[in-house]
Each structure stands twice: as C-alpha cells, then as structure tokens.
C-alpha positions as a Markdown table, in Angstrom:
| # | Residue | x | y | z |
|---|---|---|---|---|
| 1 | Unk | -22.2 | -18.0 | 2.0 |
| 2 | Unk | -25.5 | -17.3 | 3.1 |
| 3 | Unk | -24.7 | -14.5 | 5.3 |
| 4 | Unk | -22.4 | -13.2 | 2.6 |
| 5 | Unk | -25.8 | -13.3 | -0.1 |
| 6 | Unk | -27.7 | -11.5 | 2.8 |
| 7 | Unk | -25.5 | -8.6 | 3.0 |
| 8 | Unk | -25.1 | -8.1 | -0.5 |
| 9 | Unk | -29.1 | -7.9 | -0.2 |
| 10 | Unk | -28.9 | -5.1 | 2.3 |
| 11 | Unk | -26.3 | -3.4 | -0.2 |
| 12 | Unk | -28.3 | -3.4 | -3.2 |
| 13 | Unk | -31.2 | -1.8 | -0.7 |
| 14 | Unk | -28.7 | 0.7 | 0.5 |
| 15 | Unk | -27.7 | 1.9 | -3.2 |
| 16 | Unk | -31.5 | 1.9 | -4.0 |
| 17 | Unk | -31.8 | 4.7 | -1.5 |
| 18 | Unk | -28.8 | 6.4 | -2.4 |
| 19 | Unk | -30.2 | 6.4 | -5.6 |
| 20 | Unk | -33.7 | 8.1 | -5.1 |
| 21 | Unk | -32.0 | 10.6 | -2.2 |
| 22 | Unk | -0.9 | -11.0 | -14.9 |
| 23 | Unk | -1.1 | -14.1 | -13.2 |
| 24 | Unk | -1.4 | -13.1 | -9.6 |
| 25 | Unk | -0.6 | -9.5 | -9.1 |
| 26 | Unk | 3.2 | -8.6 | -8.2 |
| 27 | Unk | 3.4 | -5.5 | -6.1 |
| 28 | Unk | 4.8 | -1.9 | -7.8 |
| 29 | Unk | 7.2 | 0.6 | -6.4 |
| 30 | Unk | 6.6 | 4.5 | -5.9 |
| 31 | Unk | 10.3 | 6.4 | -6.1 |
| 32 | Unk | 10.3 | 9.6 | -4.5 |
| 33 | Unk | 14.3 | 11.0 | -5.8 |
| 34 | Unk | 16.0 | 13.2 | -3.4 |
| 35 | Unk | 17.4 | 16.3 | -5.0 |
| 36 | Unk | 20.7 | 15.8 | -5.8 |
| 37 | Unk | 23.5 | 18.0 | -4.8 |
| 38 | Unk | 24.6 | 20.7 | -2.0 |
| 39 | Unk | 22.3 | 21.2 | 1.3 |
| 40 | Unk | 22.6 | 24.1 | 3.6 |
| 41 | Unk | 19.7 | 24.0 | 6.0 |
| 42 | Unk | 17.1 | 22.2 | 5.6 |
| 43 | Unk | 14.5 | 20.9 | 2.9 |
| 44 | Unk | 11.0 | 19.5 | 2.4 |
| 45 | Unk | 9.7 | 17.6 | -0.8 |
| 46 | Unk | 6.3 | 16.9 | -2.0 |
| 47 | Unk | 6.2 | 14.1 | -3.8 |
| 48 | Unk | 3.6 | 11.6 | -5.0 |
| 49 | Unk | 3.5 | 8.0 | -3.4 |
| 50 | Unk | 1.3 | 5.4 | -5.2 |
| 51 | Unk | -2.5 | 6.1 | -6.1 |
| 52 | Unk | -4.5 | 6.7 | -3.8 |
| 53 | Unk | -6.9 | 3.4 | -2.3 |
| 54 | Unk | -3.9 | 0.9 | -2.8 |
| 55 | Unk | -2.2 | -1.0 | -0.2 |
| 56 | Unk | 1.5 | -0.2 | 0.6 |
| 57 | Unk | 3.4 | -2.8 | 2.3 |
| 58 | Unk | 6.7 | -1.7 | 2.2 |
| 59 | Unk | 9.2 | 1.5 | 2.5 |
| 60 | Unk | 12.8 | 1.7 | 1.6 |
| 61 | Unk | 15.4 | 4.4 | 1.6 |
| 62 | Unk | 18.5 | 4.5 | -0.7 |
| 63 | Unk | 20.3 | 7.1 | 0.8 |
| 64 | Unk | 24.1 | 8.2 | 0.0 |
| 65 | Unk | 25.6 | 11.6 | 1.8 |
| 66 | Unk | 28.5 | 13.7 | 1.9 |
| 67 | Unk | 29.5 | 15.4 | 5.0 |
| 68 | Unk | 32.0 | 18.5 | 4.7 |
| 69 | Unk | 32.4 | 18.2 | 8.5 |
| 70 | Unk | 30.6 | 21.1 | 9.4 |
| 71 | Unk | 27.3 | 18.7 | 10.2 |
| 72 | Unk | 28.0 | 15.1 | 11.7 |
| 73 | Unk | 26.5 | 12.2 | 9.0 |
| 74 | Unk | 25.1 | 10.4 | 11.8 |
| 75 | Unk | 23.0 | 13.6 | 12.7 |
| 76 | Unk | 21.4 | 13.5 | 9.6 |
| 77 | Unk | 17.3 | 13.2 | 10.0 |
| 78 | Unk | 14.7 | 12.1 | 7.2 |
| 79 | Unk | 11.1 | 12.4 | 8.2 |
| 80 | Unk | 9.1 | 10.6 | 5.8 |
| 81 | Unk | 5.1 | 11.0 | 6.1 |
| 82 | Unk | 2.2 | 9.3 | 3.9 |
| 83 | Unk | -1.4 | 10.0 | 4.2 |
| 84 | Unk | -3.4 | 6.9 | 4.5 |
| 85 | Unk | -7.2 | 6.4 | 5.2 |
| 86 | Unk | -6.6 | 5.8 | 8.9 |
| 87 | Unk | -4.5 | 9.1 | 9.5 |
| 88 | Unk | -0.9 | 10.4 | 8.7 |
| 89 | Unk | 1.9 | 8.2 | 9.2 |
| 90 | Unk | 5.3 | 9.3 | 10.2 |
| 91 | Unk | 8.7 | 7.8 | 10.0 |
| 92 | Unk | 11.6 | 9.0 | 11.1 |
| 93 | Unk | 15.3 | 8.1 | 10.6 |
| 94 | Unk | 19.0 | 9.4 | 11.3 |
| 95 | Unk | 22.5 | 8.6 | 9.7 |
| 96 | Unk | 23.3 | 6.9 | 13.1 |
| 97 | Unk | 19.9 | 4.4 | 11.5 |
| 98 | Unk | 21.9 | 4.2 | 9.0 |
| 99 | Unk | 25.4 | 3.3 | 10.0 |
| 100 | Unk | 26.6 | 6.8 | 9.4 |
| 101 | Unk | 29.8 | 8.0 | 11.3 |
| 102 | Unk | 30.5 | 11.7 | 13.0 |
| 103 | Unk | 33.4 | 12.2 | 10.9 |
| 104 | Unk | 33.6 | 13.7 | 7.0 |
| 105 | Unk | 33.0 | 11.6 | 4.0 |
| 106 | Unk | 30.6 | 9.6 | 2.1 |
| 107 | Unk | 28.2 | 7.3 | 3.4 |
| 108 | Unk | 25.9 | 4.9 | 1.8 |
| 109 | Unk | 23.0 | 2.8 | 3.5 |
| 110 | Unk | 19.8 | 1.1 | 2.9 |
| 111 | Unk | 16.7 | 1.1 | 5.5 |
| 112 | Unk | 13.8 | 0.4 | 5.4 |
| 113 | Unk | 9.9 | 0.1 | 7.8 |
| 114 | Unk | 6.5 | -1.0 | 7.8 |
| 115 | Unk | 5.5 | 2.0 | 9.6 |
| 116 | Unk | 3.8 | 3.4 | 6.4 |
| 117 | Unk | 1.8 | 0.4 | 5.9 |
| 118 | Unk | -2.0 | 1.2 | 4.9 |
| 119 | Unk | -4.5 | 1.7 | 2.5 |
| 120 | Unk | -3.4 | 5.5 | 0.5 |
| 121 | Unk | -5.8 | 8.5 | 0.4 |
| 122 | Unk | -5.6 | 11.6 | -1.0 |
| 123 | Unk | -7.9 | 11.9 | -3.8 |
| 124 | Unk | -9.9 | 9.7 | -6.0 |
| 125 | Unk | -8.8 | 6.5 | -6.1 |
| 126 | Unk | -6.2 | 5.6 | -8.8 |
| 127 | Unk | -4.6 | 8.8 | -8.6 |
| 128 | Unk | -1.4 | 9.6 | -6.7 |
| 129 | Unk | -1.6 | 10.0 | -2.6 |
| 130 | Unk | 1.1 | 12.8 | -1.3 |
| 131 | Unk | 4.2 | 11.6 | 0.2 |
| 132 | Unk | 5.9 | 14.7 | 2.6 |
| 133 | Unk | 9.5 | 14.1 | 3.1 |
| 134 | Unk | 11.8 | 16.1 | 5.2 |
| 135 | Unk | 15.5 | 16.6 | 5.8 |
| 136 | Unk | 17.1 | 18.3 | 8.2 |
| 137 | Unk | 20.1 | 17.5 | 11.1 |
| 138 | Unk | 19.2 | 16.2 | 14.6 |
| 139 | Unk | 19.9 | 20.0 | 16.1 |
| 140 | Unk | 19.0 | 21.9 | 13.3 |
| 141 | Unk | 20.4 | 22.5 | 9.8 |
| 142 | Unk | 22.0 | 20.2 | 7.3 |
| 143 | Unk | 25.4 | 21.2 | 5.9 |
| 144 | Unk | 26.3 | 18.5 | 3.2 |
| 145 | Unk | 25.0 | 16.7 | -0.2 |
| 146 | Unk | 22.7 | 14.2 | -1.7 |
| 147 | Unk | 23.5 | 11.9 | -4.8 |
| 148 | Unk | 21.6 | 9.0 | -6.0 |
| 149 | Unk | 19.3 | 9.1 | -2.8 |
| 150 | Unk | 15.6 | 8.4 | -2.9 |
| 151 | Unk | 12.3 | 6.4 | -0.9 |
| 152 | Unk | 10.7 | 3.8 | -2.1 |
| 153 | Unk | 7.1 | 2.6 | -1.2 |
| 154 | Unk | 6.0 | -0.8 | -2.0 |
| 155 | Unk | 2.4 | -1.4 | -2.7 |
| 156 | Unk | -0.2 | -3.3 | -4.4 |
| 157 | Unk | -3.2 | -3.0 | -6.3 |
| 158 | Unk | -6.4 | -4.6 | -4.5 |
| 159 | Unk | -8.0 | -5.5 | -8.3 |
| 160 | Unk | -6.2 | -6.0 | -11.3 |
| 161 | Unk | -6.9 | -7.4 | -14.7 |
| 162 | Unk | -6.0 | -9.3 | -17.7 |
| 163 | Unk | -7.2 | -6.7 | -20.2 |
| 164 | Unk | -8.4 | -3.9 | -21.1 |
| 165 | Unk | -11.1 | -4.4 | -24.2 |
| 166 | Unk | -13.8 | -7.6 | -25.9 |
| 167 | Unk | -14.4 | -7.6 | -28.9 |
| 168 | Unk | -18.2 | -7.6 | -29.1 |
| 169 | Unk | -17.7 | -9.9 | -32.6 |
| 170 | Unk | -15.8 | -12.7 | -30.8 |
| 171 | Unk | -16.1 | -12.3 | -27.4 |
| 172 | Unk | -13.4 | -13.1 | -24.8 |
| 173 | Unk | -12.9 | -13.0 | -21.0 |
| 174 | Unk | -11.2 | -10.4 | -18.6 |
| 175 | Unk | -9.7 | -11.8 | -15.3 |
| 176 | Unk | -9.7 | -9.7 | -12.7 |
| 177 | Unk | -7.2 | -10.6 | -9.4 |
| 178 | Unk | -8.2 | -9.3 | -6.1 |
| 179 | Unk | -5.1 | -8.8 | -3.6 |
| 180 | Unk | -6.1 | -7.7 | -0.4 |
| 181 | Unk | -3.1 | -9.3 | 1.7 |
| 182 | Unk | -3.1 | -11.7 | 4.8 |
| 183 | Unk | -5.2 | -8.7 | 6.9 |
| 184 | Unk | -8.3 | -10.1 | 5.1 |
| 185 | Unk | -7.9 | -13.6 | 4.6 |
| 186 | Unk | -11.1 | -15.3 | 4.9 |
| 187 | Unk | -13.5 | -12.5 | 4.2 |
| 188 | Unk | -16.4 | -12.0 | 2.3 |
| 189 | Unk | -16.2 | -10.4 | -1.0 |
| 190 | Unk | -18.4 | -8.6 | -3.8 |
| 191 | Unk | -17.5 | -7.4 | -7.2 |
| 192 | Unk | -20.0 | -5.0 | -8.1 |
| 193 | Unk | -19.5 | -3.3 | -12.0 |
| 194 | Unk | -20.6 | 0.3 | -13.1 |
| 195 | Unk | -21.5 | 1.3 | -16.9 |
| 196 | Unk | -21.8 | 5.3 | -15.8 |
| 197 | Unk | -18.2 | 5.7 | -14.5 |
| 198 | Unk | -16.2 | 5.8 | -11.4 |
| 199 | Unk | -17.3 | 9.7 | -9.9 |
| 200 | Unk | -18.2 | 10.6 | -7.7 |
| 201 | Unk | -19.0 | 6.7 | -6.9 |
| 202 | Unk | -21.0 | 5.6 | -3.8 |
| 203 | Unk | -20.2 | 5.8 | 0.3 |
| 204 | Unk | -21.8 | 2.5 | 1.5 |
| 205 | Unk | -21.7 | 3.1 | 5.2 |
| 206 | Unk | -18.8 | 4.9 | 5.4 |
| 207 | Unk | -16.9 | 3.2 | 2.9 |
| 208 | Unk | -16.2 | 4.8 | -0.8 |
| 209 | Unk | -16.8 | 2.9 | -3.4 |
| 210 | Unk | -15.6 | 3.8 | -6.8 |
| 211 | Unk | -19.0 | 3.3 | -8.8 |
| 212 | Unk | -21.7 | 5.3 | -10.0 |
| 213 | Unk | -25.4 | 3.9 | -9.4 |
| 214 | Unk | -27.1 | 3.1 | -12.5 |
| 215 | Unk | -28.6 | -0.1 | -13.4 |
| 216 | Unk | -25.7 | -2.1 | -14.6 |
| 217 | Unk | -24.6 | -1.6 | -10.7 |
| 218 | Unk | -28.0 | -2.7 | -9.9 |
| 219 | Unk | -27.5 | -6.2 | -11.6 |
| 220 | Unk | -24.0 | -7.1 | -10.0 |
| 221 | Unk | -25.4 | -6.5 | -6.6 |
| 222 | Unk | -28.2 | -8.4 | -7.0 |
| 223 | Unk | -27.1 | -11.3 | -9.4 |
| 224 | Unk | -24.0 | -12.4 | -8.1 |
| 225 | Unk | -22.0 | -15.6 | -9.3 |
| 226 | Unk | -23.9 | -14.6 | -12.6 |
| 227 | Unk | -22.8 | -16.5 | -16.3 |
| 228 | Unk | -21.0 | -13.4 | -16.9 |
| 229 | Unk | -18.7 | -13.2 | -13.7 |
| 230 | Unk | -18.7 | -16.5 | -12.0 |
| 231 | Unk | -17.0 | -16.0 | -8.4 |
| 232 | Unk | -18.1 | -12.5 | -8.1 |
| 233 | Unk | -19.0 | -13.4 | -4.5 |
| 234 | Unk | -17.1 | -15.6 | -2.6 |
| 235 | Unk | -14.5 | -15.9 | 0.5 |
| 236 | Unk | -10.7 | -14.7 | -0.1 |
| 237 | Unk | -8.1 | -17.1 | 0.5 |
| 238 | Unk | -5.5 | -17.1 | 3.5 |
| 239 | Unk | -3.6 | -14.7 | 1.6 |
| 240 | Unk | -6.6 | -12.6 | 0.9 |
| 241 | Unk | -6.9 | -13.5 | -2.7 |
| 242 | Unk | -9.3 | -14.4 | -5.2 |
| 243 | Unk | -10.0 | -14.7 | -8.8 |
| 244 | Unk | -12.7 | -14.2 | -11.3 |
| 245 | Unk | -13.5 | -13.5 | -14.8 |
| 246 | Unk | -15.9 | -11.6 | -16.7 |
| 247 | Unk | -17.2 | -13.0 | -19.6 |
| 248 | Unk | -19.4 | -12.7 | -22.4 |
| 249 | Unk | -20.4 | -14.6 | -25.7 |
| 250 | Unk | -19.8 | -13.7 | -29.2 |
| 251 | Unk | -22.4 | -11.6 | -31.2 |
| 252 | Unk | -22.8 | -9.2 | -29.2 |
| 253 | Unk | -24.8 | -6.2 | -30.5 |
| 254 | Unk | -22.8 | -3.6 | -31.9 |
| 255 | Unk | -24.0 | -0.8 | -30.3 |
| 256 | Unk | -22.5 | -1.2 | -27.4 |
| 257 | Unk | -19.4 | -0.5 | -29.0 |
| 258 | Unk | -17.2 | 2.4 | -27.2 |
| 259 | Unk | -19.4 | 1.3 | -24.4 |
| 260 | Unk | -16.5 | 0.7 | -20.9 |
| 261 | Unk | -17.7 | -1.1 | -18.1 |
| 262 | Unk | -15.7 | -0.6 | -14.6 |
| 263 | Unk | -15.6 | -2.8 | -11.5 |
| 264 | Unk | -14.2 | -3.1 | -7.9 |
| 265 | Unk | -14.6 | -5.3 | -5.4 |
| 266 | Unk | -15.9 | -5.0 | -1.7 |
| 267 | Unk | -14.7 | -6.8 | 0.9 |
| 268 | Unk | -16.8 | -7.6 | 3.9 |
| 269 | Unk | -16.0 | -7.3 | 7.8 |
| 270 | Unk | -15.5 | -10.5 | 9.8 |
| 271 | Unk | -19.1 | -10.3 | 11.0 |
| 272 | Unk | -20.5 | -10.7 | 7.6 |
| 273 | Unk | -21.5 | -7.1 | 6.9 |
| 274 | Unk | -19.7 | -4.8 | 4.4 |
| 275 | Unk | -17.9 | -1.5 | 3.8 |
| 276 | Unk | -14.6 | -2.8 | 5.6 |
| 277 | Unk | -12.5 | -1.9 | 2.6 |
| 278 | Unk | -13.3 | -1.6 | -1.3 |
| 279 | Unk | -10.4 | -2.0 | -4.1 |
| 280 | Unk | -9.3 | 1.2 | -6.7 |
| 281 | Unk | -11.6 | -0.1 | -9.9 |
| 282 | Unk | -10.4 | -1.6 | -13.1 |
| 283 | Unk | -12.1 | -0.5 | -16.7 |
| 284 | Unk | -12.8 | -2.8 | -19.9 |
| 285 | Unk | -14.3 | -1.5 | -23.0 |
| 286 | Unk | -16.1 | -2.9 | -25.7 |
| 287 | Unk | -14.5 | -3.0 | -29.4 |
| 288 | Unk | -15.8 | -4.5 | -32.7 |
C-alpha cells in the first residue's frame, strides 16, 4: 500500500501543476440493427457502439439472409470495425462463418469474437464510440435481403453506482462498483471526485481523466481512505473489482444544495505508478 500512497502523492503534485500551467455491475449490450430489406451492391452503416472509455468484452452477430441466387449466401461479407483507445479494430466474417450454403434461400446464424475487445474512444467519455459496419459479397456486390439482422457489443462500465442524489437533511451513502475485468486484477486503485464537472478533465501522464482540478479534487488525491469514502484506495481483486461508498452525515448545510459531485477511479500500472487506465465518471447531487 505504501507504494500505492506514494503515487497518489506524485498525482496530487502532478494536478498541482496542471493547475498553475446494483450489486456488482452486470455488463450492457450496444445493438447496431441492420437495415432491413432488399440489397443490390453494397452498404456501409454508422452506428453507435457503447460510450466511449467503457470496456467491451464481447461481439455478436444475429444475422438472417435471403439469397435470390444471383449472389451465393456463403459469399456474403460483414466487416465490423470499432474504435478503441489502442487503434481500430476490425472483424471480418462471411456466410460460409456462418454456415451459409451457395444455393438460394434463407439462412439464419449466430457468431460471434473477441476481436473488438478494448477500452471505446471516440469522444468524451460516457458518450457513444462509432461502430463502422460493412456489407458487401466476397467478389464484389451483394444481391439479396436483410431481416431481423443486427451486432451486438457487450461491454461494461468500469464505475458504477447505487444512486444518484443525498439528501443533505438525512444523509445517506452512494456505492460506487469498480469493474475493470481480470486484465487488472491486483492493481492499484484511486477514486479521485470533482465538484467543477467532468470537461475538459485532466491528462495525467498520458492518461485522461474525466475531472476538472479544483479543490474538491485536491482533497480525494490527497486524503484517501477518508470518513467520507473509506476504500478509496486500495488493490482490486482477482477479477479486477472493488467496492466503496461515499458517505456523509446528516445536517448538512443547505447551501450546498443543487451542488453534484462526480468521481472516477484510476487504476495504477503493475509497477505501482498510475495513468494505466481511468473509468467513465459517475455524478451524485445534493437534495434537501
């Protein structure tokens, strides 16, 4: 832990000079729908995957075509590409893939990859990253039509919470679930909370962090494991999990009402540094 207290030290430096210069989570589905109806060519599709900084772990196609004849269903070619922090990634399937025969008819199949598997980009986090999908035949157009046809990405949020909103009379607790997957079991962690908003946030060497600098920021970094968030530095678990809660007492002072706090969690490289990945950020706001 001490190493993990360290680098949280050389954070809060690091943002000083940027300054002056459910249970446990389940995962969620993105559905991109494939038009529907007669092909003669070839088309492309823009559509929008899950938000941008999430982790997909998972892709799926539903597909179901008719062949007049004219193109063979096994020739039939999906490209499916997602933008993800580490590059575009590309996957690429035929009716052959998918047990599709030469002749005319209808075909149905299910396949599915973990090509696509990363952390999402495209934008600020928590809004939709692009998904470009592509359909063509093996040598050239498609002749033929879609129905009830779509891909699926799997993927799950990094932080996620109980709540949304305290009551500043009674007080109450928010748990927040971090879920960064097997890939960062055993690391480091830091929750770090904003009271300015989420943009244009912080890069803390290299990595993007979804906080503004202000003062509230200021104390998370450099009060950890605090009354009001317990376990808001620690070690994930073998699964690359943790939990926490933020807290407060009742009697709170009622100005702070309308005020929203946001948070997100850094995870640490296996060398005990930091800015090896940082989760989308969750909001909770003050009430009376």
């Amino acid at each position: 832990m001490k190493h993990l207290i360290t680098a949280v030290a050389a954070l809060t430096l690091g943002l000083a000079a940027l300054a002056s210069a459910h249970d446990h989570p389940a995962s969620q589905t993105a559905t991109v729908q494939i038009p529907s109806g007669p092909i003669g060519g070839a088309i492309s599709i823009n559509g929008l995957g899950p938000p941008a900084g999430v982790e997909t772990m998972h892709a799926t196609a539903h597909i179901t075509f008719t062949s007049n004849g004219t193109t063979r269903a096994d020739e039939m070619l999906i490209s499916v590409r997602s933008l993800l922090v580490d590059g575009i990634k590309q996957w690429e399937f035929t009716g052959a893939d998918l047990g599709f025969l030469p002749g005319a008819g209808t075909y149905t199949g299910t396949i599915g990859t973990d090509i696509l598997n990363g952390k999402t980009a495209g934008g600020l986090p928590g809004f939709p990253s692009p998904l470009f999908i592509d359909i063509m035949a093996v040598n050239g157009g498609l002749n033929g039509s879609f129905s009830n046809s779509s891909i699926e990405l799997e993927w799950n949020e990094t932080l996620t919470r109980s709540g949304t909103e305290i009551s500043v009379s009674n007080g109450g607790a928010q748990s927040l679930f971090l879920n960064f997957g097997p890939a960062y079991a055993n690391r480091g962690y830091v929750i770090l909370g904003s009271a300015t908003g989420t943009t244009p946030g912080l890069f803390v060497v290299g990595q993007h962090m979804p906080l503004n600098y202000d003062a509230y920021l200021l104390l998370t970094a450099t009060s950890p494991n605090s009354v009001l968030m317990p376990q808001s530095l620690g070690i994930l678990s073998a699964a690359g999990t943790a939990q926490t809660q933020f807290q407060v007492p009742p009697g709170l002072p009622a100005s702070i009402v309308g005020l929203t706090l946001n948070h997100a969690a850094l995870v640490f490289d296996a060398g005990g540094g930091f800015g090896d990945a940082a989760s989308i950020p969750v909001s909770l706001t003050f009430v009376p």
